[in-house]
N, C-alpha and C positions, 0 to 999 in steps of 0.2 A: 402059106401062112408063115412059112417061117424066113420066107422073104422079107414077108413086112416084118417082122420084130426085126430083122437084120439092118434093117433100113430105116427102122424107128428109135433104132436105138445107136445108130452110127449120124442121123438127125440130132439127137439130142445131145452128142457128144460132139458134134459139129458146133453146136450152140456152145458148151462149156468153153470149148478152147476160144470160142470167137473173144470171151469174156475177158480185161488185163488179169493179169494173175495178178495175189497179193504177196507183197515182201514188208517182213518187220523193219524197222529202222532202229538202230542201236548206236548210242551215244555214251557221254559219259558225265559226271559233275563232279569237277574238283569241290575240296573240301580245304582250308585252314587254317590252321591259328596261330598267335605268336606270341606267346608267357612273356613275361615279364619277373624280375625278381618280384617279392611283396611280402609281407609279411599281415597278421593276422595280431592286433593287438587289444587284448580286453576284450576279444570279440567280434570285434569288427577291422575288416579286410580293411589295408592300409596300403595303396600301390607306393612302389620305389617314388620317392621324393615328395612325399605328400606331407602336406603339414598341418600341424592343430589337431594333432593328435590326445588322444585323452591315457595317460599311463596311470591315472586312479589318484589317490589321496591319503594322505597322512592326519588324519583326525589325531590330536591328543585330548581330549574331550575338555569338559571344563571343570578348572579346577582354582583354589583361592589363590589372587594375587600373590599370597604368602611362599606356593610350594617352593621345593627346593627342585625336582627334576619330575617329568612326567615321560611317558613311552608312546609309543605309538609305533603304527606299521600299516604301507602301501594296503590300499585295498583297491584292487581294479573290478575286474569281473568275479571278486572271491578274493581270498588271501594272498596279497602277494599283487603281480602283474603278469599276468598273462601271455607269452608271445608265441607265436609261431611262425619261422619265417620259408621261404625257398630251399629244399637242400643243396648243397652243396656252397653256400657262402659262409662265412662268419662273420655274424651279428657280433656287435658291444651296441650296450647302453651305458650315452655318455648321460652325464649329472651334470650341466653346465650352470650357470652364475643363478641366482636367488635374483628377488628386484632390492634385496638391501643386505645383500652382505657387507660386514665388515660394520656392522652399524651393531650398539647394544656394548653393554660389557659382560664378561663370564666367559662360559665354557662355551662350545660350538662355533662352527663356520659359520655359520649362515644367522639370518635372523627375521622373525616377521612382526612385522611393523603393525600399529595397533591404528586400526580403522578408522580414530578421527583426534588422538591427543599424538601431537608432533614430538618427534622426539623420545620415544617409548615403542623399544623393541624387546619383544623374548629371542636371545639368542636360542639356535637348535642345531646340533647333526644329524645327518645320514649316515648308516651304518652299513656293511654287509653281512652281517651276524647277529643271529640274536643277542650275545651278552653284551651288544652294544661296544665293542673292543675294537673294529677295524671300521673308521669311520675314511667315508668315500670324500676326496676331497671334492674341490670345485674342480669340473672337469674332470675329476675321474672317470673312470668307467669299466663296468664287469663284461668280461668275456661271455660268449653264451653258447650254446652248440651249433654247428654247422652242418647237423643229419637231417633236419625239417623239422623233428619233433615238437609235440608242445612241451613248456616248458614255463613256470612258476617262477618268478624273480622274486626273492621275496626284499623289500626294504625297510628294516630297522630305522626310527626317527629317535630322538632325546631330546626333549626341550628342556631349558635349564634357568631356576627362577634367578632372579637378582633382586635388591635392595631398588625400593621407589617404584615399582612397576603398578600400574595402577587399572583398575578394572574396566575391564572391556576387550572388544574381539581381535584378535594379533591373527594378523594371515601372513604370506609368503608364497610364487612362482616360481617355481624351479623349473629351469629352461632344460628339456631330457629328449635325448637325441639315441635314434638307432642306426648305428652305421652299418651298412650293408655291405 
């Protein structure tokens, strides 16, 4: 009897080896990516060189043809303009030309032009301070930090009345560039 289990069990172990053995297969999957500078403005991702960008607006609300001076300041996503860019670069934002400077008379650089009588601009500046004291020229532009953080611009506006200015909506584009 103990033939046969010897022999039944050296059969059945006959059988396993007849069988291929099994072997795992082991590979690999590359993985990668490749950044880009960018920055983050008002909210929304801005990749290096992109344009038509939205840096917010200067509302002076409305007030009688009469005034002498009114205020105002950028509002992008909240008080101010918003950016955050890549660390390690340093950002400015330029303030480049209006579509009518140099037009109007009175105080400020810039001026915007009244939406359908020709010839009738409210002169205005840009400032970098609230008391309105360090006005940004044309092309100017403020330094900004180069750690990645976010960070709040905030921009001062003044518009300034004149003599004959006559009722109705006065705008202005101011061309604003972030150099990278």
């Amino acid at each position: 009897m103990n033939r046969k289990c010897v022999f039944a069990a050296f059969a059945v172990s006959a059988f396993t080896m007849g069988t291929a053995a099994k072997a795992d297969v082991t590979g690999t999957v590359d993985a990668t990516i490749t950044l880009t500078s960018g920055c983050i403005i008002n909210g929304q991702l801005t990749n290096d060189g992109a344009s038509n960008s939205d840096f917010g607006t200067i509302d002076f609300g409305s007030r009688n043809s009469l005034f002498v001076s009114a205020d105002g300041e950028t509002v992008g996503s909240g008080t101010g303009i918003a950016i955050q860019c890549t660390p390690g670069i340093t950002p400015s934002l330029t303030f480049g030309a209006g579509q009518h400077d140099g037009q109007g008379t009175g105080s400020g650089n810039r001026a915007m032009a009244h939406s359908s009588a020709s010839g009738q601009y409210v002169k205005y500046g840009l400032y970098s301070d609230a008391g309105r004291n360090t006005l940004i020229a044309i092309d100017g532009s403020l330094a900004l930090a180069s750690d990645g953080s976010a960070q709040v611009i905030r921009v001062y506006g003044r518009a300034y009345g004149a003599a004959g200015l006559v009722a109705g909506t006065y705008s202005d584009t101011v061309l604003v560039t972030l150099e990278l």
